[in-house]
ZAFIMI-656099 format. One record per residue (C-alpha): residue number from 1; x, y, z. Coordinates in steps of 0.5 Angstrom, whole numbers, plus 500, padded with zeros to 3 digits. Example, Ala and Ser with C-alpha at 12.3 -4.5 7.8 and 13.67 -1.06 7.14 Angstrom:
! residues 2
n,c1,c2,c3
1,525,491,516
2,527,498,514
END
This chain:
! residues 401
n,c1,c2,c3
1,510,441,457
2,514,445,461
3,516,446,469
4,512,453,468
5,506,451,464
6,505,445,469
7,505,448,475
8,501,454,472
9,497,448,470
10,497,445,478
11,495,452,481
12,489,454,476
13,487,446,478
14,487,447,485
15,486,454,487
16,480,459,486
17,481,463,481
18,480,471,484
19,488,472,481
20,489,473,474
21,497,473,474
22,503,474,469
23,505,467,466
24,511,467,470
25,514,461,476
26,518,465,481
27,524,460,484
28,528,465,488
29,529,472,489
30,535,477,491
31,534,486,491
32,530,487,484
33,530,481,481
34,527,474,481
35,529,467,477
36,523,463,475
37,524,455,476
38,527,454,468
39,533,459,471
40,530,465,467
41,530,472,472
42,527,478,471
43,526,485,473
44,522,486,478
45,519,493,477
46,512,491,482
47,515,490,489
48,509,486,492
49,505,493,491
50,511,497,495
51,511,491,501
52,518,489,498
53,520,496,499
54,528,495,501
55,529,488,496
56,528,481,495
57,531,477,501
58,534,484,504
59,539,481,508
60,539,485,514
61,531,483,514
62,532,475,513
63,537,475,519
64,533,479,524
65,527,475,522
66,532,468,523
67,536,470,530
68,527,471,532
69,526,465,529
70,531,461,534
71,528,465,540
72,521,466,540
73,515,467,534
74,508,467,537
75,506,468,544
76,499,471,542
77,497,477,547
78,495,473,552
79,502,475,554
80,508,481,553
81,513,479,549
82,521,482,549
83,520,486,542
84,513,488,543
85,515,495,547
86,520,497,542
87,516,496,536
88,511,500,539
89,515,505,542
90,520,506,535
91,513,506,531
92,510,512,535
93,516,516,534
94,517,515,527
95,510,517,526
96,510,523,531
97,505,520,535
98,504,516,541
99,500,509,541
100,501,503,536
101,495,497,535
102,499,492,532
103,495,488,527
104,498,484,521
105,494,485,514
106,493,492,510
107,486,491,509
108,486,489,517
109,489,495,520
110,484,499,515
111,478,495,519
112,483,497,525
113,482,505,523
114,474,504,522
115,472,501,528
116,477,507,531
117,473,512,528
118,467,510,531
119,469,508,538
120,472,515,538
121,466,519,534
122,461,516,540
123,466,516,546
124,469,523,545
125,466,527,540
126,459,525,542
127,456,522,536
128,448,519,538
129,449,511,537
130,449,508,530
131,449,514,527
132,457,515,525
133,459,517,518
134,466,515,515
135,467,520,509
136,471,517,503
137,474,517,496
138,471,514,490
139,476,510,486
140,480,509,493
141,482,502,495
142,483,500,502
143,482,492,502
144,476,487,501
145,474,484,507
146,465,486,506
147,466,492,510
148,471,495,506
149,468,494,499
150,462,497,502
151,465,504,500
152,468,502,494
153,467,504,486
154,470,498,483
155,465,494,480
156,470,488,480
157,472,489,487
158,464,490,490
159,459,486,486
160,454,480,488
161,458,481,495
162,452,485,498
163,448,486,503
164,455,492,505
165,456,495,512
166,452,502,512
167,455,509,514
168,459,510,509
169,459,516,504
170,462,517,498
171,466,523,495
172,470,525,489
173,477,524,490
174,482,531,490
175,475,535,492
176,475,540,496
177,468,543,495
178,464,535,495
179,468,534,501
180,466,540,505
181,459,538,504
182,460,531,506
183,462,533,513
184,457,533,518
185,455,533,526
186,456,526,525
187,462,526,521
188,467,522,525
189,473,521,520
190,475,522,513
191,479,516,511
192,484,517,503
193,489,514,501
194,495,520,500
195,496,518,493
196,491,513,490
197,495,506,488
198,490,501,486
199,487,506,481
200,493,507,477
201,497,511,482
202,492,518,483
203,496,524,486
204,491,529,488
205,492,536,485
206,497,540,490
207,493,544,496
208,488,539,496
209,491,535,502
210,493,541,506
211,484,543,505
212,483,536,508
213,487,537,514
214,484,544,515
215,477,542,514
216,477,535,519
217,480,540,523
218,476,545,523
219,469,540,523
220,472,536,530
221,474,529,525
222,479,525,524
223,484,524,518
224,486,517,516
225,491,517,512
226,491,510,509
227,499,509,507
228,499,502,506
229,502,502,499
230,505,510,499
231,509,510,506
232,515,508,508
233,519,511,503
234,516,509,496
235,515,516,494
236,522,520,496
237,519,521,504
238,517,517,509
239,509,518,508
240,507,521,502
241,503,526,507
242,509,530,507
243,510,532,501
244,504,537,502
245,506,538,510
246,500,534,513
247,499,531,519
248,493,526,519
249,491,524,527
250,492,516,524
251,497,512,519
252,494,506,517
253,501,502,515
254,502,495,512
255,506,492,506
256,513,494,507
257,513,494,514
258,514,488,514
259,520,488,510
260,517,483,505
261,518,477,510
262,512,476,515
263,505,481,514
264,506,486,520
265,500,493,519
266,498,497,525
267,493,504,526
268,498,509,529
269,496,515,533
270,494,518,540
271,493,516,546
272,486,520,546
273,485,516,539
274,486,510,540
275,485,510,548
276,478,508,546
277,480,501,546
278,478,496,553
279,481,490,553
280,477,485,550
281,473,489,545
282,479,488,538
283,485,484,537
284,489,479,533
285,493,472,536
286,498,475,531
287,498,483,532
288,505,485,534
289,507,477,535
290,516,477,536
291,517,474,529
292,512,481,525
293,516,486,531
294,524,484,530
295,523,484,522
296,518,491,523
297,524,494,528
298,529,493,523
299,525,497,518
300,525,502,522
301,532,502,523
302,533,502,516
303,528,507,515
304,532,512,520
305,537,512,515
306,533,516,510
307,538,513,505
308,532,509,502
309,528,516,501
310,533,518,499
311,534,513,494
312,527,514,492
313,527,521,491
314,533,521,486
315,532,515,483
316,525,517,482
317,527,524,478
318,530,519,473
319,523,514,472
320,519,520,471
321,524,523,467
322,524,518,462
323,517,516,463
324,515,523,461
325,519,523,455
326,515,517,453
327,508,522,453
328,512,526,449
329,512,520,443
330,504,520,443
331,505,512,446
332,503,514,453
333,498,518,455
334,499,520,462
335,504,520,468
336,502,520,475
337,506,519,480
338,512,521,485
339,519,518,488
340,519,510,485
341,512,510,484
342,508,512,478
343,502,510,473
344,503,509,466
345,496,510,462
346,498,507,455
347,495,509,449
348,490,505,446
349,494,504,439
350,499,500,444
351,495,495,447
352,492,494,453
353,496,495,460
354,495,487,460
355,498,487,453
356,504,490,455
357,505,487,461
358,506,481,458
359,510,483,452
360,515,485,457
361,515,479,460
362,518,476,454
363,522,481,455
364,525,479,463
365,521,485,465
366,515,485,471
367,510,490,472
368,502,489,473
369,498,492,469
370,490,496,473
371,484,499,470
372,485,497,463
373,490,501,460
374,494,503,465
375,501,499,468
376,504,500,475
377,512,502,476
378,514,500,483
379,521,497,483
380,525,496,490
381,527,502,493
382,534,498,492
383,534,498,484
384,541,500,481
385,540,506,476
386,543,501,471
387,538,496,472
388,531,502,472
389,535,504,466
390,535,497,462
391,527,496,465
392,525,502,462
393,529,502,455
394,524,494,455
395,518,499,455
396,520,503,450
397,522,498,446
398,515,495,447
399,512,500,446
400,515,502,441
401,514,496,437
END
């Protein structure tokens, strides 16, 4: 037996099965690529689903992360900490807004931005108690705690976990007729994912984001939009809202915030939204803690660069480039996706998207496949253009097999 078929062994023997992974042991890691424990590396063209935005063991990101480690890691926020005001502060202006709840998970500050939208509806719009509606999108995913599934259309995701949190309805993504009808007196927030990750990278067609914008506006509700995969610079701008100019009155961020080394999310807003809060009626022990604000406050130095939107942009004309090239050949059939981001659905004569992402991690090449027949590209926004190119040829030598 092998050092990876027995730790995979280990791990399925004493772990709940709610994963089904790649056979692959990961050792180490530097920028895109990973080494498993018998010395093999592989390309590593998912990223942590965008939390590893800037590479493995960026290295601006692992010395900030050990100068705080010899300093101060936690305090809870029973107390102010040093790092605490510039997080906060740097995090509003590179959102254009004004106030920061810090929490640590995506599906957290999902949650953050639901109990938002509800103590808002009720203290400032008016809503009569216990009649807020959230509209969401069908296919969308925000996470898995019990509230969350209970807007969810994945079976996978919400079956045998009921009974679910009432007060939410279901639209179809990309609609603007269906939302228009679901916006009611009562409406307190539309809440969707710029661009649909989990669904296999779903870009909504153009206008359809600007029509939201107009209509949450226009109704006196709030528009939440959930960029925990498509911001901090996976699609070529800092938030994928940008790409149809639109401002939401909530970012919902996590993954590459915390540059892949701590979990770090926050709700971002005004101070009339989120001043709805008093003390004591939401928190987190480690929101915001100093070890999660001097890795976060590195990433936004990084991002104030704009040198990784850029990368992302550019970088992304090639992947999309070559990957259209692909559909032309009858092997894919469909691309979606902006920047470094994109989903490949593969043809059904091809294999399955599990299918192919194990064949190309026999070919050193790491990629996750969702919904059946479609796998996910995400690489580091740091990859080399050797590298992507190398990546993608393995997948047209896969598919082409």
């Amino acid at each position: 037996m092998t050092a990876t078929d027995a730790l995979i062994a280990a791990a399925e023997a004493h772990s709940a099965h709610n994963y089904h992974p790649l056979p692959v042991v990961v050792a180490t890691a530097d920028g895109a690529w990973m080494t498993d424990v018998e010395g093999r590396r592989y390309l590593d063209l998912l990223a942590g689903y965008s939390a590893l935005n800037f590479g493995h063991g960026n290295r601006r990101l692992v010395e900030a992360a050990k100068a705080q480690l010899d300093r101060v890691t936690l305090t809870s926020r029973a107390f102010y900490h040093d790092r605490f005001a510039a997080f906060c502060t740097e995090l509003a202006d590179l959102c254009g807004m004004e106030t920061v709840l810090p929490m640590n998970t995506g599906v957290e500050a999902v949650e953050t931005a639901v109990k938002t939208a509800r103590k808002w509806g009720y203290r400032v719009k008016g809503v009569p108690a216990e009649m807020a509606k959230v509209v969401v999108a069908g296919g969308n995913f925000h996470g898995r705690t019990t509230t969350v599934i209970s807007f969810s259309t994945d079976p996978e995701a919400r079956a045998d976990f009921g009974p679910y949190t009432p007060g939410f309805e279901i639209v179809p993504y990309g609609d603007p007729t269906a939302m228009r009808s679901a916006l009611t007196e009562n409406t307190v927030a539309v809440l969707l994912e710029p661009i649909q990750g989990e669904s296999g990278v779903i870009v909504p067609p153009a206008g359809y984001l600007p029509e939201v914008r107009r209509l949450t506006r226009e109704r006196n509700v709030l528009f939440v939009a959930d960029e925990i995969q498509s911001g901090l610079g996976r699609t070529g701008r800092t938030f994928a809202c940008e790409h149809e100019g639109v401002v939401p009155d909530m970012y919902v961020l996590g993954k590459a915030l915390g540059g892949g080394i701590v979990p770090v999310s926050a709700v971002v807003s005004s101070e009339e939204v989120l001043g709805v809060f008093r003390p004591g009626e939401h928190g987190s022990t480690f929101g915001g803690n100093p070890l999660a604000c001097a890795v976060a406050l590195e990433v936004l130095a990084m991002l104030r660069t704009g040198e990784y939107q850029e990368r992302s942009a550019l970088l992304g004309e090639r992947l999309h480039g070559e990957l259209s090239a692909l559909s032309g050949g009858g092997r894919v059939t469909a691309v979606r996706g902006r920047g470094l981001w994109a989903g490949v659905d593969i043809a059904p004569a091809y294999g399955t998207g599990r299918e192919v992402s194990e064949r190309l991690l026999e070919r050193r090449v790491l990629v996750k496949d969702t919904h059946g027949h479609t796998i996910r590209i995400a690489p580091p926004l740091v990859i080399s253009e050797e590298d992507l190119d190398w990546g993608l040829a393995q997948l047209r030598e896969v598919l082409s097999a």
